[in-house]
C-alpha positions in Angstrom: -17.8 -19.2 -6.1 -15.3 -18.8 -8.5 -11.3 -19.3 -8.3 -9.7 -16.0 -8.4 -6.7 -15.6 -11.4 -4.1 -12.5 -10.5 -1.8 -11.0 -12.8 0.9 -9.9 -10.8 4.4 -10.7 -9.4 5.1 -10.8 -5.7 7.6 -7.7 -5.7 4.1 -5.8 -5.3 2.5 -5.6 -1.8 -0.6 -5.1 -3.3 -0.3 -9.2 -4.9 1.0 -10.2 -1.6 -2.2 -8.2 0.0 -4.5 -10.1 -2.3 -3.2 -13.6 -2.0 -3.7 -13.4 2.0 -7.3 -11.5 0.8 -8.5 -14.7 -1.2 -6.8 -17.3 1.6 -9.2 -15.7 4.5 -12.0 -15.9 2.5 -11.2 -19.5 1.2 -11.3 -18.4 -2.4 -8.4 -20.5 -4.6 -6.5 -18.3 -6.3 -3.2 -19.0 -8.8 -1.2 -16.0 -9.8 -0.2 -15.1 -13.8 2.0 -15.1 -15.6 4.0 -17.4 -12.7 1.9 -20.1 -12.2 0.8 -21.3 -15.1 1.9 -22.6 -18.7 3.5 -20.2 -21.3 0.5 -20.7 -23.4 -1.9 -19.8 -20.7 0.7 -16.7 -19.5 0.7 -15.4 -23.2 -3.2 -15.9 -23.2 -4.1 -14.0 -19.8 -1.6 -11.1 -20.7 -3.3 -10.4 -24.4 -6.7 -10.4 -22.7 -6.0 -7.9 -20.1 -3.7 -5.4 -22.6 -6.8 -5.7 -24.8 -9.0 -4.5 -21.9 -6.9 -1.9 -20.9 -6.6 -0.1 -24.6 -10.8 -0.7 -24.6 -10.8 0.8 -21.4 -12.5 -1.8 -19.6 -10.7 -2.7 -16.3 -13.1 -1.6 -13.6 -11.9 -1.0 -9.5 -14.9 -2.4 -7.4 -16.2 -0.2 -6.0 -16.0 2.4 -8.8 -14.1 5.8 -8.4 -14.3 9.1 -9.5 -13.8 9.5 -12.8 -10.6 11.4 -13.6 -8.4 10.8 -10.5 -7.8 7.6 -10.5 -5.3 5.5 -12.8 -4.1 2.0 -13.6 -1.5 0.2 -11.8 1.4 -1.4 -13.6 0.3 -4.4 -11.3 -1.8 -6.4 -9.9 -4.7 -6.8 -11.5 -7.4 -9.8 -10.7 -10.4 -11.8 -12.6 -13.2 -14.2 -11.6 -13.7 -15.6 -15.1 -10.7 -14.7 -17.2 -12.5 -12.3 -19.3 -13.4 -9.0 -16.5 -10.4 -7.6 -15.3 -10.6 -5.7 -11.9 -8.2 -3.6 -9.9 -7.3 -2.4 -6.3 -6.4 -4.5 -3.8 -8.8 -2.7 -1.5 -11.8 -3.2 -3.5 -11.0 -7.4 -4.1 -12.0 -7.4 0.3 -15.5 -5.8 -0.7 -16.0 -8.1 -3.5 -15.5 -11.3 -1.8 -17.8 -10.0 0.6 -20.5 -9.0 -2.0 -19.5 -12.8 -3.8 -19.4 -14.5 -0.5 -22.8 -13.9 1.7 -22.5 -15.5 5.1 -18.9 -16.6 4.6 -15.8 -15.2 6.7 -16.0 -11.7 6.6 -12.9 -9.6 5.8 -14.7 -5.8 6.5 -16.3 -5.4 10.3 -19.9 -4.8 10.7 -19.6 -2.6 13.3 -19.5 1.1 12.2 -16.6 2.2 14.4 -14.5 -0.7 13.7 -15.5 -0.8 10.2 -13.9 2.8 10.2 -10.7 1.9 12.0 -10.4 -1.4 9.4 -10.7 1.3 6.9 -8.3 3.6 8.1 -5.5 1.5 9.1 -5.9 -0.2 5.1 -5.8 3.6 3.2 -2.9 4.2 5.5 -0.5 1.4 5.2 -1.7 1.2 1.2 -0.5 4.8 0.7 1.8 5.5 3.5 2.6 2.3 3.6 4.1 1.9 0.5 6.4 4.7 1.1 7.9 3.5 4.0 8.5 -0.3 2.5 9.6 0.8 -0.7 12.4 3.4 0.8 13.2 0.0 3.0 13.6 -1.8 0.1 16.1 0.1 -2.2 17.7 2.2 0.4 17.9 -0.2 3.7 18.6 -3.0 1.7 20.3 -1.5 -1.6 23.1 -3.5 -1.6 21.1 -7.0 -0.4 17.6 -6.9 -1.9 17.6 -9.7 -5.0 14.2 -8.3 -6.0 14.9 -8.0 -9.9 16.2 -11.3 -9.7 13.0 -12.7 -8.2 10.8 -10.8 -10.7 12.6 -11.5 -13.4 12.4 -15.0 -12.8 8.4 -14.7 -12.1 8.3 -13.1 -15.9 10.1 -15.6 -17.4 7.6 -17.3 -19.3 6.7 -13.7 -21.2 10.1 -12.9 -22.0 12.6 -14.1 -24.7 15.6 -16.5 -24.2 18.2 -14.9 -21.7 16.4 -11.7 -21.1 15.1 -12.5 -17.5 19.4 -11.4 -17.2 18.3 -8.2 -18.8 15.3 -7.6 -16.4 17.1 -8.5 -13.8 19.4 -5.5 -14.3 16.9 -3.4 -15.0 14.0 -3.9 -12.7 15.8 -2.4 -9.9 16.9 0.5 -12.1 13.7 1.7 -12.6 12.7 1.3 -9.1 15.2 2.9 -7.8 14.9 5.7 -10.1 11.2 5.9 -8.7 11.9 6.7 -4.8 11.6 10.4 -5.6 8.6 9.7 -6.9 7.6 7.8 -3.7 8.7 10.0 -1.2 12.2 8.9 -0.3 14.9 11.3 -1.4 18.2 11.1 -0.8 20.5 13.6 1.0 23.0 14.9 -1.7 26.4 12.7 -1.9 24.2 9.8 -0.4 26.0 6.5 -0.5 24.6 3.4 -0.6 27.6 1.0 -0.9 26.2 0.4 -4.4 26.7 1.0 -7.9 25.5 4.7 -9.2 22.7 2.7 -11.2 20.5 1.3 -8.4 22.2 4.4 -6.0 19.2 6.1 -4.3 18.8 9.2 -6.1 18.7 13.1 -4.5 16.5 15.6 -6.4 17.6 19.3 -6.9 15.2 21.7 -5.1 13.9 18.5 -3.1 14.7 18.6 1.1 15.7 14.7 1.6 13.3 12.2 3.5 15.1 9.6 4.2 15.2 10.6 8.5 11.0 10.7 8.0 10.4 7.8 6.7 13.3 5.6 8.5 11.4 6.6 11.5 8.5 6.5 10.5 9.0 2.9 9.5 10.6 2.3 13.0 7.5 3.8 15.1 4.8 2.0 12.9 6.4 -1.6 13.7 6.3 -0.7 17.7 3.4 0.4 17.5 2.3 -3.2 15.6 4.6 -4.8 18.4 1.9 -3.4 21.1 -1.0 -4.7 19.4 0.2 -8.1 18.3 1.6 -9.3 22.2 -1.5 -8.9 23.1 -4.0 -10.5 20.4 -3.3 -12.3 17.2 -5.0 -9.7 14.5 -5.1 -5.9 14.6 -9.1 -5.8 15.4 -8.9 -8.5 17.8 -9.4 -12.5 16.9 -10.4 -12.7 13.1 -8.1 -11.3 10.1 -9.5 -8.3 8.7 -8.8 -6.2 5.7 -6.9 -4.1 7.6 -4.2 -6.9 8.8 -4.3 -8.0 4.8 -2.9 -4.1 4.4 -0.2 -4.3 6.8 0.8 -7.5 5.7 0.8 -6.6 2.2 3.1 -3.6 2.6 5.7 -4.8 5.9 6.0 -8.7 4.1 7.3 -7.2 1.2 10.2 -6.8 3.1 10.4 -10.4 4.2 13.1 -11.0 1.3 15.0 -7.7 1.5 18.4 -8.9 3.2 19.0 -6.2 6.0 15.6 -4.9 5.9 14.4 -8.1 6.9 16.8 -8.6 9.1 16.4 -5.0 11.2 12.5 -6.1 11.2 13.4 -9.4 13.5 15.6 -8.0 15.2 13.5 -4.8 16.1 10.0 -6.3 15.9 10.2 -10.2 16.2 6.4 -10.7 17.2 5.5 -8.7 13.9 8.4 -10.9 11.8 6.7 -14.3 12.9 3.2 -13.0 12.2 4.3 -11.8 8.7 5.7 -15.3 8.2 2.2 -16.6 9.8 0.4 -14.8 7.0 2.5 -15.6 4.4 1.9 -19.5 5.3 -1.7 -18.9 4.9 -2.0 -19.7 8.5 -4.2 -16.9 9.1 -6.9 -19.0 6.8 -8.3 -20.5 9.6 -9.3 -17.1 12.0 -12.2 -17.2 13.7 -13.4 -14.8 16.5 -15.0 -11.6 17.7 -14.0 -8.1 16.7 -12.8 -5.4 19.0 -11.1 -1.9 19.3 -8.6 -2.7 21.8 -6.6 0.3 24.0 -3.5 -0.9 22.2 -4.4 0.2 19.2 -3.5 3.8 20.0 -0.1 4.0 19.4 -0.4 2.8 15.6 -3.4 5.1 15.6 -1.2 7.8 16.5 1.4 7.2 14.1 -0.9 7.3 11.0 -2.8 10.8 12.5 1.0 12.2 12.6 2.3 10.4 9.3 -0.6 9.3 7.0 -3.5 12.0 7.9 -1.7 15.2 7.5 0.2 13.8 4.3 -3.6 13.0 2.4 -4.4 16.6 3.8 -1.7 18.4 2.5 -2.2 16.7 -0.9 -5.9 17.5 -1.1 -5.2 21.0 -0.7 -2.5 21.3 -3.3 -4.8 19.2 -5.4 -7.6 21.7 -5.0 -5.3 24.7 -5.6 -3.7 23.1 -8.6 -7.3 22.6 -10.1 -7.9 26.4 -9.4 -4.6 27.2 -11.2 -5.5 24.9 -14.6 -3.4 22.3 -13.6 -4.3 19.1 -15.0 -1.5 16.3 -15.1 -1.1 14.7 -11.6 1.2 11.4 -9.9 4.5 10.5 -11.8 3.7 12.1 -15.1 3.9 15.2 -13.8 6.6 14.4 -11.3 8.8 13.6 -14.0 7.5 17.0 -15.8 8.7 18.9 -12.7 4.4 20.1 -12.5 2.0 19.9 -9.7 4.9 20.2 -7.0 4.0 21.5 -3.9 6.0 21.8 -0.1 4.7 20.5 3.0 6.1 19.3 6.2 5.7 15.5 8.0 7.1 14.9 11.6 8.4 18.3 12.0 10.7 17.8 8.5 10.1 19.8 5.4 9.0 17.8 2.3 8.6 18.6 -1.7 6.4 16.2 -3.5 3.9 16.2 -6.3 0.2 15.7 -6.1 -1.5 12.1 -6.2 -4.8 12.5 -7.7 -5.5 9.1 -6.9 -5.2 10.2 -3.3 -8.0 12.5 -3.2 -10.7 10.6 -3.2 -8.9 8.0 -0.3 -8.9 10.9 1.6 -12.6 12.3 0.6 -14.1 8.9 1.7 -12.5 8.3 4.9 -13.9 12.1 5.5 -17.3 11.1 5.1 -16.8 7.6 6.8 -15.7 9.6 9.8 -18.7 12.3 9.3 -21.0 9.0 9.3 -20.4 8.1 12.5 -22.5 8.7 15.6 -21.3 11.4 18.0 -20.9 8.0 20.4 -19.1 6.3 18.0 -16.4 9.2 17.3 -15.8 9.8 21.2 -15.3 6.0 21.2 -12.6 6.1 18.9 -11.4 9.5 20.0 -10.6 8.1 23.7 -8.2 5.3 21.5 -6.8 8.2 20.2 -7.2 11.7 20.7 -6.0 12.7 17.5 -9.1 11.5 16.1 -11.2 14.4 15.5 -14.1 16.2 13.4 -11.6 18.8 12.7 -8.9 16.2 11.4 -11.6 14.2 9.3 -12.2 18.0 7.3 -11.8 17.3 4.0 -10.9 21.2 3.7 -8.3 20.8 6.6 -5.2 22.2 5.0 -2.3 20.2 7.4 0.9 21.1 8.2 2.2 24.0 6.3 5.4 23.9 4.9 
């Protein structure tokens, strides 16, 4: 088997996702352009710019062709030369590269489903949530720039880590529109106007949805974690390498990490568990435990009707010409559309890249046996055939 090489910085939950990935399945990793010489960091970063202008970065497995795009970050090679991406897709290639070793997916069609689930929704819901945490919670304590700047060092000039620094945070902060978290108008932050959380004109603000979204998905982690060590029972999973990837971010946010002891302290030291590749040595059966419901309830009121809603303004977009989605089109002011989460109004643009997340998990869940579905349904009742519709509209504004 061979060593894995990222190309990333640990400000994404998607690196930090792959690094606990690669440590449950006892693959060594080292992460570019960090750890490594400046030679070696100037090397890696020519070879994968050349494969992105040829085009030849793959996600495993592959997507549809023409919603997807690349990341900024990470990105992930066996032999220095292939580039891969999606965090999500490195679980099913360890499996493919690594027959009869730990498994990281379930076997078990139901739980398989649930892994599946609970790894789409914290990777795209997710994100939200942590990222709103991040620059709004913690505006004035998050040294994020700092630590990326410093993890870029080796690619930049003399003294401009400074510069990145400064401007790192910038552009993220400028993105949280983007990412669903917009500010109420006047919205102070105890910062400068730079790296203040931005409103948007026309835009309703989100910050009460995902606040409490945020909130209700760590109690809900709380539930399951006092009672067994993983979300699926005695073995890490792809799905815990999802929440870690996303809630850990905030490990190094200031008040944001400090809210998350204080309000969930079992989900604090299992983050810190993970993050000291403690989790390397899991070993145990699989199971869909009752307390699972309550985070299965918060992604069918948060995560479900969000991927509906932006399947069906996909779809009408299409039917309308459309055909520049995600933050292009954002910062165009095209393929807006209006929707409501948690009883709150929302304005957002369509994710292409969303679509198909949402497509599969609609034919995983049409996959199932009728036994299997009424298994999962009695975890949660929200779980049903008319939910997992890949025409179901969702909420309406």
């Amino acid at each position: 088997m061979h060593n894995i090489s990222f190309w990333g910085f640990t400000a994404s939950p998607y690196q930090l996702k792959m690094q606990a990935l690669a440590e449950a399945a006892g693959v060594p990793w080292r992460r570019f352009p960090e750890q490594c010489s400046i030679l070696q960091a100037w090397g890696m970063t020519w070879r994968l710019r050349r494969a992105q202008r040829a085009q030849t970065v793959q996600r495993f497995p592959a997507m549809e062709r023409g919603l997807d795009e690349y990341p900024f970050v990470p990105f992930y090679t066996f032999d220095d030369r292939q580039f891969f991406y999606d965090s999500s897709g490195l679980a099913y290639q360890l499996e493919a590269l690594t027959p009869g070793g730990k498994t990281l997916l379930p076997r078990q069609p139901a739980q398989r489903f649930i892994c599946q689930l609970i790894d789409e929704a914290f990777d795209e819901f997710g994100l939200y949530m942590v990222h709103h945490t991040r620059w709004v919670t913690s505006a004035a304590t998050n040294c994020m720039g700092d630590f990326t700047s410093r993890e870029m060092r080796k690619l930049l000039p003399l003294g401009m880590h400074r510069l990145a620094a400064r401007t790192l945070p910038e552009r993220q902060v400028r993105r949280c529109p983007y990412l669903f978290s917009v500010a109420p108008a006047g919205f102070d932050a105890g910062v400068s106007a730079n790296i203040t959380p931005p409103a948007r004109p026309g835009f309703p603000p989100t910050h009460d949805i995902l606040d409490s979204a945020w909130r209700r998905y760590l109690a809900s982690m709380e539930g399951i974690l006092q009672h067994q060590p993983y979300l699926l029972g005695d073995h890490f999973t792809l799905a815990d390498a999802s929440a870690y990837g996303q809630l850990s971010m905030n490990l190094v946010d200031g008040r944001a990490a400090d809210l998350l002891q204080e309000i969930a302290p079992i989900t604090f030291r299992w983050l810190c568990m993970i993050r000291d590749r403690d989790h390397a040595a899991s070993h145990g059966a699989l199971s869909l435990s009752e307390h699972l419901g309550p985070l299965l309830e918060s992604i069918a009121e948060t995560f479900i009707p969000l991927m509906q809603q932006n399947a069906a303004a996909y779809d009408a977009a299409i039917k309308q010409g459309q055909t520049l989605f995600n933050e292009e089109a954002f910062d165009r002011g095209e393929a807006l559309y209006e929707g409501n989460l948690l009883g709150q109004p929302f304005r957002a643009v369509v994710k292409s890249f969303q679509v198909p997340v949402w497509r599969d998990l609609c034919r995983a869940w049409s996959a199932l046996e009728s036994g299997q579905r009424e298994q999962l349904q009695a975890l949660c009742p929200l779980l049903t055939d008319a939910q997992f519709c890949a025409d179901a509209p969702g909420p309406g504004p």
